[in-house]
C-alpha positions in Angstrom: -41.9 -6.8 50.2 -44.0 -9.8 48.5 -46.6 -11.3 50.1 -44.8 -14.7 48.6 -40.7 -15.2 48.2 -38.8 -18.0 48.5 -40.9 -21.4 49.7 -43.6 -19.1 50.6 -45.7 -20.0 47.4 -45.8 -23.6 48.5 -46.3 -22.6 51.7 -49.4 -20.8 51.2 -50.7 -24.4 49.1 -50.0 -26.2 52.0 -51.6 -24.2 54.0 -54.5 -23.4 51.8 -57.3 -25.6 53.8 -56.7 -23.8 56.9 -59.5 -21.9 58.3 -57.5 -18.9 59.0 -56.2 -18.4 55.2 -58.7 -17.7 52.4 -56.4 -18.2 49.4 -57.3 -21.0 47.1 -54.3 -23.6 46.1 -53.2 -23.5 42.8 -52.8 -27.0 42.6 -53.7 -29.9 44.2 -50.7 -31.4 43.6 -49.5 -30.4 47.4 -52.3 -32.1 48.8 -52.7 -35.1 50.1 -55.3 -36.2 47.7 -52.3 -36.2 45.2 -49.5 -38.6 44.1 -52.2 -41.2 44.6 -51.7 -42.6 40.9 -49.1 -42.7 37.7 -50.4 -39.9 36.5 -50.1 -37.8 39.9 -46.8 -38.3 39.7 -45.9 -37.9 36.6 -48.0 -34.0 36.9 -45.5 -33.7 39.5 -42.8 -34.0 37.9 -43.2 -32.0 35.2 -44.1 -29.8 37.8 -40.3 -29.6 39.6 -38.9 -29.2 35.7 -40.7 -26.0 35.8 -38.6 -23.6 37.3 -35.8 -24.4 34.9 -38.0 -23.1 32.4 -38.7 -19.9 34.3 -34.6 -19.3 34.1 -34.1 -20.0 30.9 -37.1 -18.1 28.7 -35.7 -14.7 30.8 -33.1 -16.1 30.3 -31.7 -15.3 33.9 -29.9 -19.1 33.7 -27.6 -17.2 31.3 -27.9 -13.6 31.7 -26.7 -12.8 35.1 -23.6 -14.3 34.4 -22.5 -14.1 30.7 -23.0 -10.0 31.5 -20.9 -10.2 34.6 -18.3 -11.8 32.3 -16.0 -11.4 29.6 -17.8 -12.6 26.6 -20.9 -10.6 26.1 -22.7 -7.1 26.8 -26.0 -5.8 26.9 -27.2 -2.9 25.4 -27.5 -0.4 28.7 -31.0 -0.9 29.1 -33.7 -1.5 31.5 -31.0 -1.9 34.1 -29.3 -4.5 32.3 -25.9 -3.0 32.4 -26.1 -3.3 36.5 -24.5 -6.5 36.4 -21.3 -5.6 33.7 -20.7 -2.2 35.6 -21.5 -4.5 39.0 -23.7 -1.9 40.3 -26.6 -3.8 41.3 -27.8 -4.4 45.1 -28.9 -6.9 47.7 -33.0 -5.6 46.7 -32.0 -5.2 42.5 -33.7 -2.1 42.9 -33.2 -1.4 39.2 -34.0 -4.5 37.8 -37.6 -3.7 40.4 -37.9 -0.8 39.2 -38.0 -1.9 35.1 -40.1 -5.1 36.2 -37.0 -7.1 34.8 -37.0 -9.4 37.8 -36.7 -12.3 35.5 -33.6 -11.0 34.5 -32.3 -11.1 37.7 -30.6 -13.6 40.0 -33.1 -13.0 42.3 -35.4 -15.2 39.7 -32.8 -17.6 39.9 -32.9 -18.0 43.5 -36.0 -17.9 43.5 -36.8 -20.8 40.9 -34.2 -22.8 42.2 -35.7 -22.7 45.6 -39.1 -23.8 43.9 -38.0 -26.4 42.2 -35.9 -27.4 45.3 -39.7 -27.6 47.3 -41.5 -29.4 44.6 -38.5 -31.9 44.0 -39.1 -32.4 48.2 -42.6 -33.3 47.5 -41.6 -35.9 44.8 -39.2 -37.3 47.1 -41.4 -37.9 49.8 -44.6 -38.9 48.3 -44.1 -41.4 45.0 -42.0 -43.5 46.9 -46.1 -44.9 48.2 -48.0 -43.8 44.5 -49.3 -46.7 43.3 -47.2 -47.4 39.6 -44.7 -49.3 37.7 -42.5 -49.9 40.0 -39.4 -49.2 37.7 -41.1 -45.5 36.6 -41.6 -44.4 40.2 -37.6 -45.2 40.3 -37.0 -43.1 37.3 -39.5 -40.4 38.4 -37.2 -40.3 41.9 -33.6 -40.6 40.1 -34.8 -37.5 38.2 -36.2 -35.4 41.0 -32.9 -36.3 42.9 -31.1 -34.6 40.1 -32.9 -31.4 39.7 -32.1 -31.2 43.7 -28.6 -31.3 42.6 -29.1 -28.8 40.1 -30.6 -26.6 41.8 -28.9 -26.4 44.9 -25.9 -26.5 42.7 -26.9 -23.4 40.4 -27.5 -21.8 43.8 -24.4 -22.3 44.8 -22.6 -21.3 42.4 -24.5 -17.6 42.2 -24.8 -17.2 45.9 -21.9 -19.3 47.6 -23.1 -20.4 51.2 -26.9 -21.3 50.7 -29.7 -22.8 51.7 -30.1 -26.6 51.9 -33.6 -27.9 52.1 -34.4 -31.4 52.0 -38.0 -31.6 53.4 -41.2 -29.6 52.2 -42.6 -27.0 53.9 -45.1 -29.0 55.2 -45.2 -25.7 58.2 -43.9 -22.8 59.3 -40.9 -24.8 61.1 -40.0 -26.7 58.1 -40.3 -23.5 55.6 -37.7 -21.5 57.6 -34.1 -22.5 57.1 -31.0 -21.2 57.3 -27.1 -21.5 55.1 -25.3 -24.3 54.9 -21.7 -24.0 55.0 -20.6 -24.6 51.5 -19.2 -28.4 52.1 -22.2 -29.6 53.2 -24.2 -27.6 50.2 -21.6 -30.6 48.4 -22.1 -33.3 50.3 -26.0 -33.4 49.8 -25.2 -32.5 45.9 -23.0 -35.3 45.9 -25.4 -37.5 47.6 -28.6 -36.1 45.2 -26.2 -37.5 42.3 -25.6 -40.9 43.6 -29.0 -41.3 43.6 -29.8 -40.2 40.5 -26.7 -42.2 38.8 -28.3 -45.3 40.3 -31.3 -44.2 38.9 -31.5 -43.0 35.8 -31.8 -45.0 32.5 -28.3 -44.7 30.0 -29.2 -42.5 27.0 -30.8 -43.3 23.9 -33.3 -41.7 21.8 -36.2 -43.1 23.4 -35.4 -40.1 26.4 -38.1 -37.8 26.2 -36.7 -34.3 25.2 -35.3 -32.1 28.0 -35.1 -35.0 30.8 -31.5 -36.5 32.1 -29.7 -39.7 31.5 -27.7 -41.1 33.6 -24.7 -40.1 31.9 -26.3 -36.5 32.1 -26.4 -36.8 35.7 -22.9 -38.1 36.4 -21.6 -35.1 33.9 -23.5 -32.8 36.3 -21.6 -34.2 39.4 -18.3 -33.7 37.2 -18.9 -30.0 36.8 -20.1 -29.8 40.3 -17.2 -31.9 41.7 -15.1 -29.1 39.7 -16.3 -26.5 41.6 -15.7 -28.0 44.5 -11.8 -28.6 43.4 -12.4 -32.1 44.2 -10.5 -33.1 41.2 -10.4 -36.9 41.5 -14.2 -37.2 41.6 -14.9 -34.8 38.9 -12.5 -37.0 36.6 -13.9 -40.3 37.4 -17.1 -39.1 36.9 -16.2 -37.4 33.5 -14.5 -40.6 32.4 -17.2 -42.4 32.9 -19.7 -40.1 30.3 -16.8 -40.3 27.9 -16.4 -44.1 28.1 -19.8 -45.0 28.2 -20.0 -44.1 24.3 -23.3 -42.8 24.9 -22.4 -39.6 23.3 -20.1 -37.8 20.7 -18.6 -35.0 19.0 -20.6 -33.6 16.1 -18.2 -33.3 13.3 -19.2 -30.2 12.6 -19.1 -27.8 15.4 -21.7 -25.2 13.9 -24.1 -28.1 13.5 -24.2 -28.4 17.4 -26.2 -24.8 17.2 -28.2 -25.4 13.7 -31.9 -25.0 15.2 -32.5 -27.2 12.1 -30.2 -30.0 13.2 -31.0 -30.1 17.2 -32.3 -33.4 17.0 -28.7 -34.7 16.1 -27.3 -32.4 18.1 -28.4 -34.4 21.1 -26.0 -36.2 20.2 -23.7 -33.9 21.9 -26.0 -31.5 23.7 -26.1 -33.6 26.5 -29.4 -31.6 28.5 -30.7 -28.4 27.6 -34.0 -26.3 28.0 -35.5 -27.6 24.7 -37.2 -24.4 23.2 -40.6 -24.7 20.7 -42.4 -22.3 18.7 -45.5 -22.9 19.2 -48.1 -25.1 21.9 -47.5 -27.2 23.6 -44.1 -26.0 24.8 -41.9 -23.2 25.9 -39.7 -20.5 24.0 -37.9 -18.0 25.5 -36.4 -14.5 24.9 -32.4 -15.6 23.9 -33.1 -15.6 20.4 -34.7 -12.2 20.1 -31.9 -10.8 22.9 -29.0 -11.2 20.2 -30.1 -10.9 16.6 -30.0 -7.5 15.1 -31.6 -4.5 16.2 -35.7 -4.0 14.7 -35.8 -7.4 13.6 -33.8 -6.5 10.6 -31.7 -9.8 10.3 -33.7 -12.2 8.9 -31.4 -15.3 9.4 -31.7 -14.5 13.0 -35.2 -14.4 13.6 -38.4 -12.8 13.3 -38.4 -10.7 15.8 -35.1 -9.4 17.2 -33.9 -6.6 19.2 -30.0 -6.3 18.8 -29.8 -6.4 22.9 -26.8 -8.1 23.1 -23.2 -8.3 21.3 -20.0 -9.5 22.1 -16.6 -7.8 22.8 -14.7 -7.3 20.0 -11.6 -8.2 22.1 -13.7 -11.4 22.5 -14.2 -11.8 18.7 -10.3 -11.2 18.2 -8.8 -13.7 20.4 -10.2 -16.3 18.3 -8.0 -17.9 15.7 -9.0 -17.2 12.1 -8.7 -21.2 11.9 -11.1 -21.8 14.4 -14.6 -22.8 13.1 -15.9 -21.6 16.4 -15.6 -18.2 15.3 -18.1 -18.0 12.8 -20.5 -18.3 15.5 -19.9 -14.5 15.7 -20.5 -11.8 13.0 -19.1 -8.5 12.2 -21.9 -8.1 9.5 -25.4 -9.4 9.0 -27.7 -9.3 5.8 -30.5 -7.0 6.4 -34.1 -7.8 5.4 -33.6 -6.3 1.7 -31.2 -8.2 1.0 -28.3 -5.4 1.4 -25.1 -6.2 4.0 -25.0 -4.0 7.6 -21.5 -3.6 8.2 -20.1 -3.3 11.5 -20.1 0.1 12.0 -24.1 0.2 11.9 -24.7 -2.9 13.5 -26.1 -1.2 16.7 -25.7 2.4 17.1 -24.3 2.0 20.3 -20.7 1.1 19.2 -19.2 0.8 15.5 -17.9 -2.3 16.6 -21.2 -4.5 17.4 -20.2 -8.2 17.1 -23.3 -10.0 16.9 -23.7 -13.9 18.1 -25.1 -16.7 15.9 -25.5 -19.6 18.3 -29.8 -18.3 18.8 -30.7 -18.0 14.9 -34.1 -19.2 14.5 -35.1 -18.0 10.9 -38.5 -19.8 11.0 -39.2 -18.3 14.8 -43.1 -17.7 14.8 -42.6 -13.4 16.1 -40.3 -14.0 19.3 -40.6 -17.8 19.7 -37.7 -20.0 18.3 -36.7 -23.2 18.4 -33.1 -22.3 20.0 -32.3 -24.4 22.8 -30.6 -23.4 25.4 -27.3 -26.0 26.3 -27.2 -26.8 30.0 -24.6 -29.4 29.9 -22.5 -30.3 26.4 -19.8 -33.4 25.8 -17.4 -31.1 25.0 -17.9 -29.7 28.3 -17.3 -33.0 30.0 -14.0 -32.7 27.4 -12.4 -30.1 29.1 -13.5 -30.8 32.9 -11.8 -34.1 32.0 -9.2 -32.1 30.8 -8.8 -29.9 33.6 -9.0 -32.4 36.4 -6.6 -34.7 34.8 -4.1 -32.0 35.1 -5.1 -31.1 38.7 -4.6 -34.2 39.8 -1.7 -35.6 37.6 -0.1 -32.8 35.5 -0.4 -32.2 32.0 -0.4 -35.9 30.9 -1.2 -37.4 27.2 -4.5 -38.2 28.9 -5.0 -34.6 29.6 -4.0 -32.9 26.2 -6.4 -35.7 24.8 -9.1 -35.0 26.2 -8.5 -30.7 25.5 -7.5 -31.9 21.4 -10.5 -33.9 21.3 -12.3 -29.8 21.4 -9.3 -28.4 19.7 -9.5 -30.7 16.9 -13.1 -30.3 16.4 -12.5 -26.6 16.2 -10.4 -26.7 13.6 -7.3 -25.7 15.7 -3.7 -27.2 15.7 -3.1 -29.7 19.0 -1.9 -27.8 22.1 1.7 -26.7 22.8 3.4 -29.6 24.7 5.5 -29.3 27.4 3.1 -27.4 29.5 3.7 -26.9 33.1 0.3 -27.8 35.1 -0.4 -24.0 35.6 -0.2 -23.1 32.1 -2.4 -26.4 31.0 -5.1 -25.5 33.3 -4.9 -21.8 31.7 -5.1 -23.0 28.2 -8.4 -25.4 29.3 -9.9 -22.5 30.6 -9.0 -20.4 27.9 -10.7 -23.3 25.6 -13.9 -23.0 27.8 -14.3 -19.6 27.1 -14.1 -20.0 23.0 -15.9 -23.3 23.0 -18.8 -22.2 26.0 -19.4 -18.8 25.1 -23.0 -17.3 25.0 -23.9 -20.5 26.9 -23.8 -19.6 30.6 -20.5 -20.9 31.9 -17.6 -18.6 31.6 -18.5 -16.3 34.7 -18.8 -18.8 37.0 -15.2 -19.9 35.3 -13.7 -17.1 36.4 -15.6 -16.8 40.4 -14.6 -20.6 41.1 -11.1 -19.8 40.0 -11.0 -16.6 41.6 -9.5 -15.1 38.3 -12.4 -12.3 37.7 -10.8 -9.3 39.5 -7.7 -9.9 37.1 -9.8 -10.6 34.1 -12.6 -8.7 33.6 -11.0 -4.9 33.9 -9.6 -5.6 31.0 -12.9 -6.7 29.0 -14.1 -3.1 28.1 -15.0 -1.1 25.2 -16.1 2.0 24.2 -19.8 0.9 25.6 -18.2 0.4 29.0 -14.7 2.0 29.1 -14.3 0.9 32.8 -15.6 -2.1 34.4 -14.4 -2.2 38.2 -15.6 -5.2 40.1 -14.8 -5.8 43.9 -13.9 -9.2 45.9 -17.6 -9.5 47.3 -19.1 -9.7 43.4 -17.8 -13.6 43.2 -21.1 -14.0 44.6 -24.3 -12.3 43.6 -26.2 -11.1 47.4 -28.9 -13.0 48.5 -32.4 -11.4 47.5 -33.3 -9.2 50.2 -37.1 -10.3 49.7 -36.0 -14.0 50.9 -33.9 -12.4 53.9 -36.6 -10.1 55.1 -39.1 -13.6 54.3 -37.2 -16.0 56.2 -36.1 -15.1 59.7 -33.2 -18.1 59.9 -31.9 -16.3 56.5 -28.9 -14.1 56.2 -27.0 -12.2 54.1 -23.4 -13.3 52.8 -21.0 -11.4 54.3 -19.4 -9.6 52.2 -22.8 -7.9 51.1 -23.8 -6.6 54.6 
């Protein structure tokens, strides 16, 4: 077992000027010499964005799920293929015992949970720093949000989890136990109204990375999604997409251009902003998908051909839609000579390798690629969806799914549509517009469509992929159960 899981590395900073414990704080940023000025706060908040980037370089923010789904495989190594062939248990013993814990959704708990704590500290302390007034209500809006996100990135891996709204300030207040899933909602919900009223509209004077408040009220659409509570996840996508803040690039491949992801804002809405070199952050996504012993130049300098996607994937595309030129059947090699698809990998003759990571000017392993958290054509199609929950297939709904289509280069959808097949056709437009990005598992688990679905995502790397009711939910980390006494497990994983 650790010595520290779940709030325990807080707790041990709080507790750090007791007698009894020896261990020196690694910041004093829980103490209550801090959030005294400006600058306190501001260390603190970067501080609670932290975590995010401790999901995203593993990339556990993406992995856990996009391998669970029906998009994208790993090459079966260092326990990787645990989560496609849904082998993996409560303790991720294999992922322990290849030190790929970061790879894991026990890092996501994990970081969630300690971004959860320092986001608590924020909350109670800058409301007294002494600062511009209108900064310590920006500073609040966006620890607010990363509550939400948090608890709602939780959620959506685990089901019925924690919620903490207080530091650990002791033992009593470290310890706490489930929430029943509506009221793991209701305190998202109320996270988001706070950081709505909060945050500024966007324009380019947002620093990189941080939310506007049309980022935070497309966060409580997706999260009002989940929670099939169509009329708020409509309002509250209407209101990004008539607030004219954002907008479609014209040119879909342009949204993934490393070159162009200035523009790209435009439409990538919040992300985990990747840089090459100090002071910043890259992670491993780049290297994970371009071509085996860096041999792909266009994709990087240092690549490992660790993950492809399914050529059933690659062939449910359209050959009209531009989308699918973010995948590749070929690459050209570092002499200048084409791979074809039969030596891609040598783990299938049918390696499809993805483009939306290409960092040609990476320095080794660090890119440039940023990771999309939350896009406009996302909001698009949660419009999309809603609308139809909630109304039918209206003109308002195919609007909003065309709007995507268009973009794509594809025809308008079929009319006619019964609500059913709508929603089905939005959800198959997730998949091909979302892909690689993190979303389509979670698709699938709140629409409790993956034991349908994914037995019939194989190849000849995984002939059969058998998953079982309890895997829409990943089980809570053992480490955090056998940490926290008021913790237990969900029960379909006892």
């Amino acid at each position: 077992m650790k010595k520290y899981s779940l709030y325990s590395v807080l707790l041990v900073l709080i507790l750090a000027g007791c007698s009894k414990l020896k261990e020196q704080p690694y910041s004093s940023i829980y103490t209550d010499n801090f959030y005294k000025t400006a600058s306190d706060a501001e260390a603190a908040l970067v501080s609670a964005y932290s975590p995010l980037g401790d999901m995203a370089s593993g990339p556990s923010l993406t992995m856990c799920g996009d391998f669970s789904a029906d998009q994208v495989y790993p090459r079966p190594v260092v326990g990787r293929n645990t989560f496609t062939l849904f082998n993996y248990d409560p303790n991720y013993t294999s992922q322990k015992s290849y030190s790929r814990q970061f790879e894991s959704p026990e890092q996501i708990w994990q970081s969630c949970y300690l971004g959860i704590e320092n986001s608590n500290w924020i909350i109670l302390k800058v409301p007294n720093t002494n600062m511009d007034p209108v900064r310590r209500g920006q500073i609040l809006a966006e620890a607010y949000f990363l509550r939400a996100f948090y608890l709602w990135t939780v959620a959506k891996n685990f089901g019925q989890v924690v919620v903490k709204t207080a530091p650990s300030t002791n033992l009593t207040a470290a310890y706490v136990g489930k929430s029943a899933s509506a009221d793991v909602y209701k305190q998202i919900y109320g996270d988001l109204d706070k950081a709505v009223a909060g945050l500024p509209d966007y324009s380019a004077a947002i620093v990189k990375g941080r939310p506007s408040k049309q980022v935070a009220q497309a966060l409580y659409a997706k999260a009002a999604l989940y929670n099939q509570d169509w009329t708020t996840a409509l309002s509250m996508a209407q209101a990004v997409l008539g607030s004219g803040r954002y907008s479609l690039m014209a040119n879909v491949l342009d949204v993934y251009d490393v070159n162009k992801k200035d523009a790209a804002r435009a439409e990538n809405m919040w992300a985990f902003e990747s840089a090459r070199t100090t002071p910043g952050r890259s992670g491993q996504i780049m290297g994970l998908y371009g071509p085996k012993n860096s041999d792909g130049p266009a994709y990087g300098k240092q690549t490992f051909g660790s993950i492809f996607a399914y050529m059933g994937f690659f062939n449910s595309f359209s050959p009209l839609d531009k989308r699918r030129q973010l995948l590749d059947t070929f690459y050209i090699n570092n002499q200048g000579q084409t791979v074809h698809q039969k030596d891609v990998t040598p783990i299938t003759p049918k390696g499809v390798l993805v483009k939306k990571y290409m960092d040609a000017n990476s320095i080794g392993g660090a890119s440039a690629c940023n990771i999309p958290i939350l896009r406009l054509a996302d909001v698009y199609l949660i419009a999309a969806e809603a609308e139809a929950h909630k109304n039918g297939a209206t003109p308002d709904a195919y609007g909003y799914i065309n709007a995507v289509r268009s973009r794509a280069g594809l025809p308008a959808l079929t009319t006619g549509l019964g609500t059913d097949a709508f929603v089905d056709s939005v959800l198959q437009e997730r998949s091909w517009e979302l892909f690689a990005e993190g979303d389509r598992w979670y698709d699938l688990t709140r629409t409790n469509t993956f034991l349908q679905v994914i037995p019939q995502a194989v190849n000849d790397v995984y002939p059969v992929r058998a998953p079982q009711a309890k895997h829409r939910y990943f089980p809570i980390p053992q480490d955090e159960i056998n940490a926290n006494p008021d913790l237990t497990q969900n029960d379909a994983w006892k």
